[in-house]
Every structure is written in C-alpha cells, then in structure tokens.
C-alpha positions as CSV (number, residue, x, y, z in Angstrom):
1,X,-179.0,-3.2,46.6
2,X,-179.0,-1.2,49.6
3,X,-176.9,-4.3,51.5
4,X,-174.5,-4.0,48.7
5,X,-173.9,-0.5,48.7
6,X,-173.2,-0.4,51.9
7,X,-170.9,-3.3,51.7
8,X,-169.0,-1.7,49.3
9,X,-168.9,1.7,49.9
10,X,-169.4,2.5,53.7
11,X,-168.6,-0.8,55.4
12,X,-166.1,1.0,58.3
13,X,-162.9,-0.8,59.4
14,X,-160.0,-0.4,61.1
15,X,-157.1,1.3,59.4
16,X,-154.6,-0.7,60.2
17,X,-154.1,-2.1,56.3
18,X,-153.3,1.7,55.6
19,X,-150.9,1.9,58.2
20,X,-148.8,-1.2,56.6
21,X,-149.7,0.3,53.1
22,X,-148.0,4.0,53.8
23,X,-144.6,1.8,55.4
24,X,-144.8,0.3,52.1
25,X,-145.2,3.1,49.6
26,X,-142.7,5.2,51.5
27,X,-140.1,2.0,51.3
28,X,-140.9,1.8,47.5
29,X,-140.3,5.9,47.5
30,X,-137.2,5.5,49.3
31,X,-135.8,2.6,47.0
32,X,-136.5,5.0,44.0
33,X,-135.4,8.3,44.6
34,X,-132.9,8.0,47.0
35,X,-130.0,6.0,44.9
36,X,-130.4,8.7,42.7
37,X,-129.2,11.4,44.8
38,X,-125.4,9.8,45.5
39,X,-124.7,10.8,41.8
40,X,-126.3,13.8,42.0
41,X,-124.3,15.8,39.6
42,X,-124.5,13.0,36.5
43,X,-128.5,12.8,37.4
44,X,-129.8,16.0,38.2
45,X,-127.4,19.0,38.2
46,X,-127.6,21.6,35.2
47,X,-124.3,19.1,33.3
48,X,-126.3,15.8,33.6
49,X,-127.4,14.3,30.6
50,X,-131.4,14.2,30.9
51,X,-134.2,12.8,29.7
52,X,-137.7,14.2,29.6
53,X,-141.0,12.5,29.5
54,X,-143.5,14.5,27.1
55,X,-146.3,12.1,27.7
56,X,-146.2,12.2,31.4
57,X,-146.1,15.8,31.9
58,X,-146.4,19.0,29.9
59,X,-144.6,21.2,27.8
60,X,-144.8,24.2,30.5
61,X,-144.3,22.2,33.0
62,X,-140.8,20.8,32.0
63,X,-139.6,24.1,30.9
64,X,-140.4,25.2,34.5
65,X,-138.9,22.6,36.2
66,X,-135.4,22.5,33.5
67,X,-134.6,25.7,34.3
68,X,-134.1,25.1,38.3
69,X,-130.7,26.2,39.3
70,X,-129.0,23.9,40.8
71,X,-128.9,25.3,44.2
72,X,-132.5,24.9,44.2
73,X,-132.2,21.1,42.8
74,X,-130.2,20.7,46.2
75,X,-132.6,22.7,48.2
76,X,-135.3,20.1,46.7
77,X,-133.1,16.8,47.6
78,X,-133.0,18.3,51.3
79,X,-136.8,19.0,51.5
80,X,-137.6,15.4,49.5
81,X,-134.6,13.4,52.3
82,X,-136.8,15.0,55.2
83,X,-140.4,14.8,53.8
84,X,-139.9,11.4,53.0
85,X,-138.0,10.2,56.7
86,X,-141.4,12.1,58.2
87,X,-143.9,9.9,55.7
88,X,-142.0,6.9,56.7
89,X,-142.3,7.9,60.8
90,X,-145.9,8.9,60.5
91,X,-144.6,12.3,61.6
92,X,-146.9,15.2,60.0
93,X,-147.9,12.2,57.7
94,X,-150.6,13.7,55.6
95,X,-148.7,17.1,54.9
96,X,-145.2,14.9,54.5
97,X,-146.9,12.9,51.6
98,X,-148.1,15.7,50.4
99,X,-144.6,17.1,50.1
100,X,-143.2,13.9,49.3
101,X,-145.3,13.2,46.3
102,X,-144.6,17.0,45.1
103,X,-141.0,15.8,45.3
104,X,-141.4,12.8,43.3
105,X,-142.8,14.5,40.9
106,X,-140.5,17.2,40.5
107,X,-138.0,14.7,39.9
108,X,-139.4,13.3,37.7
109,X,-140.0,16.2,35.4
110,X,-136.1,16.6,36.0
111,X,-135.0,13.4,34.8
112,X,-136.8,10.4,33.9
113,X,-133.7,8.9,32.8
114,X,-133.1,7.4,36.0
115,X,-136.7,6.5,37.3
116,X,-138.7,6.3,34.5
117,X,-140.9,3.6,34.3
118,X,-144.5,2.2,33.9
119,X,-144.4,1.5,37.7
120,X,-143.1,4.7,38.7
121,X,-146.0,6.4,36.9
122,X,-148.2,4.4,38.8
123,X,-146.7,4.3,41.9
124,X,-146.8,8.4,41.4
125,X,-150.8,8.2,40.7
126,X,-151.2,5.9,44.0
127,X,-149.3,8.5,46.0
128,X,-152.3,11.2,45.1
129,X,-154.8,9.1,46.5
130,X,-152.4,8.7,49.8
131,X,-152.2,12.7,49.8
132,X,-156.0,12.6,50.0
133,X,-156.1,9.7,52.8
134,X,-156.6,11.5,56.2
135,X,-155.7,9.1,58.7
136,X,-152.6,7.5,57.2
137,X,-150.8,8.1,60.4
138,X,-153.4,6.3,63.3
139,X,-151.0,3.4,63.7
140,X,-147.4,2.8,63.8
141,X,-146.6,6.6,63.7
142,X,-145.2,9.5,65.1
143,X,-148.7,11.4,65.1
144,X,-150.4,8.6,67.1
145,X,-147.7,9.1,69.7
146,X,-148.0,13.0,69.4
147,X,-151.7,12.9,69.6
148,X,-151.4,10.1,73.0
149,X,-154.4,8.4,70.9
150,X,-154.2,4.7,72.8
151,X,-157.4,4.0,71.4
152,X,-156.4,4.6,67.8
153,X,-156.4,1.4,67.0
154,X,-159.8,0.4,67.9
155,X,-161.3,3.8,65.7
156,X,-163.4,2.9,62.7
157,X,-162.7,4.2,59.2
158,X,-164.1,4.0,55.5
159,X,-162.4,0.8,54.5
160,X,-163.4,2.3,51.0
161,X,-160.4,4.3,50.3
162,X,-158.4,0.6,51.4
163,X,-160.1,-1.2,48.6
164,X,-159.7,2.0,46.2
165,X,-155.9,1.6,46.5
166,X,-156.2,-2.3,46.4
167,X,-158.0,-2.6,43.0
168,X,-155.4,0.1,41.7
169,X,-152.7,-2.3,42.3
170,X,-153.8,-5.2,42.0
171,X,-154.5,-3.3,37.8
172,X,-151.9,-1.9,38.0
173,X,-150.0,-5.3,37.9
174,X,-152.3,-6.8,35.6
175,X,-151.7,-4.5,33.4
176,X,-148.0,-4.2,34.1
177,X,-147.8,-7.9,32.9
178,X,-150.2,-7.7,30.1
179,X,-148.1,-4.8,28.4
180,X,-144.6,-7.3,29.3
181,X,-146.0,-9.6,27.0
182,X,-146.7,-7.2,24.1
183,X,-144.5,-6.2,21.3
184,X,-143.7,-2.6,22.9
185,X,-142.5,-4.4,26.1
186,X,-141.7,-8.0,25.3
187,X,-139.3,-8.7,28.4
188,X,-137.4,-10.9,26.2
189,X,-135.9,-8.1,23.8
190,X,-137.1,-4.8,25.9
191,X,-137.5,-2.9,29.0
C-alpha cells in the first residue's frame, strides 16, 4: 500500500508536462476572451445586450460586477490583454494566472453571452488549480530566464498536481461527450 501511495501521490518528476500545459491553457484563454474584445461595445459596454449565468455565479456577485462603468470594463480589458501576454511568457507566471483567471471570471459574470459554455466553466475550474501550481514557470518562461535557473529543467517536482489536472480533463471530456448525447445537448438539434 505503501508502494502505491507513493506512486500516486509523491512520485517526483520533472515539470516539464506543466510547462506545455500552461502554453496551452493560456492559448485556449487567448482564443476565448480575446475575439471578444474587438466588439467591445455590442459585448461588454453598459449598451450591449447581455446575458447572465445564475447557475455559475451568484446573485451579489453579478449585481457587483453589472454595475462596472464602463471605463472600468476598459481598465479590466487592459489589465486581462497584459496578465494574459505575461501567463503566456512565463513572466510573473504564478501572480499573472492569478490575475488572468480573476479576469476570466469577471467576464464572465459580465456576459456569458459570448463565452458561455460547458467548456468554458471547466476551463475556468482548471485555471484555479494552475493559480495554486507554484512552478508553472521552470521551463519555457520568462521567470526561468529572470531567475538564470540553467538547471531548471533537471529539478524534481510533485508530478501529483500533473495527474490532478490530467484526470480533470480527461472528465471533463468524458463528460462533455456524455452530456452531447443527451436530450439537453443532443448536437444534432442543440448547442
């Protein structure tokens, strides 16, 4: 049992699947959010036509977010343009996803007209446990550079947060499918 547990839960690797993981997440971010700042006023300004998601978030907390002015919806693209560019460099990566993710979430709230879907919301859940990853940035980043860490490829870490995020989306998928096929989402005659 002992064997086991150790396979599973503090078997050390290196990070390097992390590394290629935040690339991707912050691609899948980018490919999101972005497109929906060019129409900014139709999506997000005060006169867009929006749609709010009950179920994802609560009552307070949309009624905070709806009644951002829109020079602070503007303020929010700037900070979400940068925080993202800096996740996607490895620059300041943990405190960049951190902001990211905030981002994300705020614009969500705004309008899920535009992003709104079962894989957003669990793309949004996957970026929390990346806000909670440490060492994010020890390859193919800014911070590695910054830090002059030529060795940070050899360092071991818990591959346990690696398989964490791998059985989240490899259910996330499953499950993505399953509910395709079901009357709510048949793909046939639905979204």
């Amino acid at each position: 049992m002992s064997k086991f547990w150790h396979k599973l839960f503090l078997r050390e690797r290196p990070s390097i699947g992390l590394a290629f993981f935040r690339l991707a997440a912050a691609l899948t971010v980018g490919f999101h959010v972005l497109p929906t700042f060019f129409p900014l006023k139709e999506n997000y300004l005060s006169g867009a036509f929006k749609v709010l998601n009950p179920f994802f978030f609560t009552p307070e907390a949309l009624q905070w977010v709806q009644g951002s002015p829109d020079a602070f919806v503007i303020l929010m693209v700037a900070v979400f343009c940068a925080a993202w560019f800096c996740f996607l460099i490895g620059l300041w990566t943990q405190a960049s996803c951190i902001v990211m993710t905030l981002g994300c979430y705020y614009f969500y709230a705004l309008n899920s007209f535009v992003i709104g879907t079962l894989s957003w919301d669990i793309l949004l859940v996957t970026l929390v446990l990346l806000c909670l990853t440490p060492y994010l940035g020890d390859y193919f980043s800014v911070d590695c550079l910054l830090r002059g860490d030529t060795a940070a490829y050899q360092r071991q870490r818990p591959y346990f947060i690696q398989r964490l995020l791998q059985i989240q989306i490899a259910l996330t998928y499953f499950y993505t499918g399953l509910y395709k096929v079901t009357a709510q989402g048949n793909w046939l005659s639905g979204n």
